[in-house]
C-alpha positions as CSV (number, residue, x, y, z in Angstrom):
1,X,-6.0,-13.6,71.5
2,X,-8.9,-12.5,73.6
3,X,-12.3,-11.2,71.9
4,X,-11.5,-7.4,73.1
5,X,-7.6,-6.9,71.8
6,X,-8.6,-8.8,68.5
7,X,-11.9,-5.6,68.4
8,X,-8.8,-3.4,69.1
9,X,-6.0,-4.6,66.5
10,X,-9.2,-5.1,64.1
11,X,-10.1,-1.6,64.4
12,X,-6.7,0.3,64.4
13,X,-5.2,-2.1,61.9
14,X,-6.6,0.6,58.7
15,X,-5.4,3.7,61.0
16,X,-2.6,6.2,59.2
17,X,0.6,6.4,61.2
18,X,1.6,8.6,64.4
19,X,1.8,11.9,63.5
20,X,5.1,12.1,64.8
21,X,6.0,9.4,62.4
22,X,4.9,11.4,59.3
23,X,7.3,14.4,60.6
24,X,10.1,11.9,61.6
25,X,9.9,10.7,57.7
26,X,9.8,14.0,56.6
27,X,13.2,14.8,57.9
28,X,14.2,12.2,55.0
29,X,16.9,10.3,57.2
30,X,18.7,6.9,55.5
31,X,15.9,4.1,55.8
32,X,17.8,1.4,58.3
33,X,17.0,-0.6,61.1
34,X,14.1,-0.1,63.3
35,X,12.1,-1.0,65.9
36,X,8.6,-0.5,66.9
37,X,7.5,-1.6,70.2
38,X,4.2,-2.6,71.1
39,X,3.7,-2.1,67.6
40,X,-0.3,-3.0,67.6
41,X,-1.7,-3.8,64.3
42,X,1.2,-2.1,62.7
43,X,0.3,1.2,61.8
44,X,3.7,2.5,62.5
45,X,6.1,-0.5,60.8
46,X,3.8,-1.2,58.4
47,X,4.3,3.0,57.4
48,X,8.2,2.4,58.1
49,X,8.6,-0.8,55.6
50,X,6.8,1.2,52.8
51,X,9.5,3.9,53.2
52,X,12.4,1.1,52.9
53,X,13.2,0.4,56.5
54,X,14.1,-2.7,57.8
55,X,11.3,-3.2,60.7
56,X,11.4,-5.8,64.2
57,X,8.2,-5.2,65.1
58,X,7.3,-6.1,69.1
59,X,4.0,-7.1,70.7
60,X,2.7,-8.6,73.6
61,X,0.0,-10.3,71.1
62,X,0.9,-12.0,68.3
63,X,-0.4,-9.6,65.6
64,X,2.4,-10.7,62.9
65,X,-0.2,-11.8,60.6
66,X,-2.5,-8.6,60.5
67,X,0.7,-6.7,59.7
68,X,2.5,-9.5,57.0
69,X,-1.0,-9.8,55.5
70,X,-0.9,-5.7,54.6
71,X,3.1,-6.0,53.0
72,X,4.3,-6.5,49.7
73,X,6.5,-9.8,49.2
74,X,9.5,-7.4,48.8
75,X,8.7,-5.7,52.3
76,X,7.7,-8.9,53.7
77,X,11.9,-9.1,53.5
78,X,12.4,-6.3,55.6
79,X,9.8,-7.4,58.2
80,X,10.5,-9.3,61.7
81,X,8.4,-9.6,64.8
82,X,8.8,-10.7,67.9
83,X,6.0,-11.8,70.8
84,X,7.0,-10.5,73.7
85,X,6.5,-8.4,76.9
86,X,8.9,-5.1,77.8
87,X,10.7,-7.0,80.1
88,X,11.6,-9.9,78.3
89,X,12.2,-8.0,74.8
90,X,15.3,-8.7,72.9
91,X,16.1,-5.3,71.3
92,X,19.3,-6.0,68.9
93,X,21.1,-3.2,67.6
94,X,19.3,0.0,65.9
95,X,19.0,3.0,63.7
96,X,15.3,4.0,65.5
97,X,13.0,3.2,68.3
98,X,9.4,3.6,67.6
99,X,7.7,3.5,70.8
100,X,4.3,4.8,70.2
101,X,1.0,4.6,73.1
102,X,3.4,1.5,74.2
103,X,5.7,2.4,77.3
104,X,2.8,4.1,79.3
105,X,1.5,0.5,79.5
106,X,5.2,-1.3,80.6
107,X,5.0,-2.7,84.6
108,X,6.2,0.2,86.6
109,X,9.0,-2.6,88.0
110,X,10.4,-3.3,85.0
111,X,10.7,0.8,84.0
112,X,14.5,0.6,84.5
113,X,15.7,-2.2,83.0
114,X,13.3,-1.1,80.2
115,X,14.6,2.0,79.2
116,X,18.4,0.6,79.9
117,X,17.5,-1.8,76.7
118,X,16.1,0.8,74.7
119,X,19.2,3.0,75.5
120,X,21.7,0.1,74.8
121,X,20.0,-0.4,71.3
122,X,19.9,2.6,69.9
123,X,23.1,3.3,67.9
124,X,25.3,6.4,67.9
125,X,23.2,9.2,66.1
126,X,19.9,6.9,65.9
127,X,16.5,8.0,66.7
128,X,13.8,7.7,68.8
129,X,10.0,8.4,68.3
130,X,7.3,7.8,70.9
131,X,5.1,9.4,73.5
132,X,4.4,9.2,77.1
133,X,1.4,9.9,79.1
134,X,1.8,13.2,81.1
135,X,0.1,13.4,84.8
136,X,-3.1,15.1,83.6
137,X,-4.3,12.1,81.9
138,X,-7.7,11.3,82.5
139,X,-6.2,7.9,83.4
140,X,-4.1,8.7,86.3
141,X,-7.7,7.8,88.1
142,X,-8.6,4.6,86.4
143,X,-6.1,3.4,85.5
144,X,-3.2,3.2,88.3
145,X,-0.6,0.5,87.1
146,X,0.0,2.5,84.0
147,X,2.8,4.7,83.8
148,X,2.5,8.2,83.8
149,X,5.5,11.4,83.8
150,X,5.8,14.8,84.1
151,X,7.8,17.0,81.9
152,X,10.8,16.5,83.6
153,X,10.9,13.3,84.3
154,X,10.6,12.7,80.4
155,X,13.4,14.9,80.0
156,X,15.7,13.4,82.0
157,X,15.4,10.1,80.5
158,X,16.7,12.1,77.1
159,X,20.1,13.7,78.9
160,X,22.3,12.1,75.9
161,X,19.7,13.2,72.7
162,X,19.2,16.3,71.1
163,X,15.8,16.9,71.5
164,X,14.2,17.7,67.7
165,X,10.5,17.7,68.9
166,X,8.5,17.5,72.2
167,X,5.3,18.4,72.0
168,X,2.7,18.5,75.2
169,X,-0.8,17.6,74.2
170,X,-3.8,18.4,76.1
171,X,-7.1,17.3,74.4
172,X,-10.1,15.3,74.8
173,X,-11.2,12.6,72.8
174,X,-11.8,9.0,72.4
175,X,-9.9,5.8,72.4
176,X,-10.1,3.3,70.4
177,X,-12.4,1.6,72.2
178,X,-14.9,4.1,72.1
179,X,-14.1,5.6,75.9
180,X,-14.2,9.0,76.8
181,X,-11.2,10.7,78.1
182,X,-8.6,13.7,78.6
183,X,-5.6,13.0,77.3
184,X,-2.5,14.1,78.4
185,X,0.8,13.1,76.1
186,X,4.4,14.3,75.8
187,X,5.3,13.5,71.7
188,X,8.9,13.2,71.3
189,X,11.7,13.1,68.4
190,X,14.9,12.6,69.8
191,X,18.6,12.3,68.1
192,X,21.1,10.3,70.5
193,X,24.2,12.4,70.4
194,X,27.0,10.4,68.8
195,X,29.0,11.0,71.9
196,X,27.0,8.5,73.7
């Protein structure tokens, strides 16, 4: 792992989880299986696995053993991972998709076949957490293979949930790194109707 990402999953690796998935446990849904993708240091799974979900966690770095080293032996059980890009990802059957600063970062190419896998994993009534960056971002200058949506582009991609939450964000602030920026994000609960 290069010097910079290890700084990064190093630094985020004590952070609390996504707001959104403090108000997605607080709906108090049946712990089953989920996935987080581009799950970093594990702020997210780590979270999930203390509330008794089973957890395949996905990276594009190998941080399995910054997040088994934080578990209990009992949610070591629960806990999977899986080194991979978006593209190549296998996503097996699910409850929830965690999906957290993650897709933003996907290759624009892949976008499709992306969000096809995301939609054939997620079961009948599951759930999907996440954000995306909005066109405001700071970013859009910087920062032009990243992936970035309006409102109604976002919406679209949700034509078979029942939106619960979505929440635009407009702030500045730092990242992780340190860096200076206007953020722009779309934070989103969804409910895939059981029709679909």
């Amino acid at each position: 792992m290069k010097k910079d990402k290890e700084n990064y999953y190093n630094k985020t690796k004590n952070m609390p989880p996504n707001d959104n998935i403090v108000k997605f446990l607080n709906l108090n849904i049946e712990p089953k299986i989920a996935i987080d993708i581009g799950c970093g240091a594990g702020r997210d799974t780590i979270t999930l696995l203390k509330h008794k979900w089973e957890v395949l966690a996905i990276d594009t770095e190998n941080t399995e053993g910054i997040i088994r080293e934080q578990l209990s032996k009992e949610e070591q059980k629960r806990f999977a991972f899986q080194k991979s890009t978006f593209g190549a990802m296998n996503l097996p059957s699910s409850n929830l998709i965690v999906a957290n600063y993650s897709l933003p970062f996907a290759k624009i190419d892949y976008w499709d076949l992306i969000w096809n896998k995301i939609n054939n994993s997620l079961l009948s009534g599951g759930y999907f957490v996440g954000n995306f960056f909005g066109k405001k971002d700071s970013w859009t200058e910087s920062k032009k293979d990243l992936i970035f949506l309006s409102e109604s582009e976002i919406r679209n991609l949700f034509t078979n949930f029942e939106i619960m939450q979505f929440n635009e964000i407009e702030k500045d602030g730092e990242t992780a790194s340190r860096e200076e920026k206007h953020w722009h994000i779309y934070d989103i609960i969804a409910k895939r109707n059981p029709s679909n």
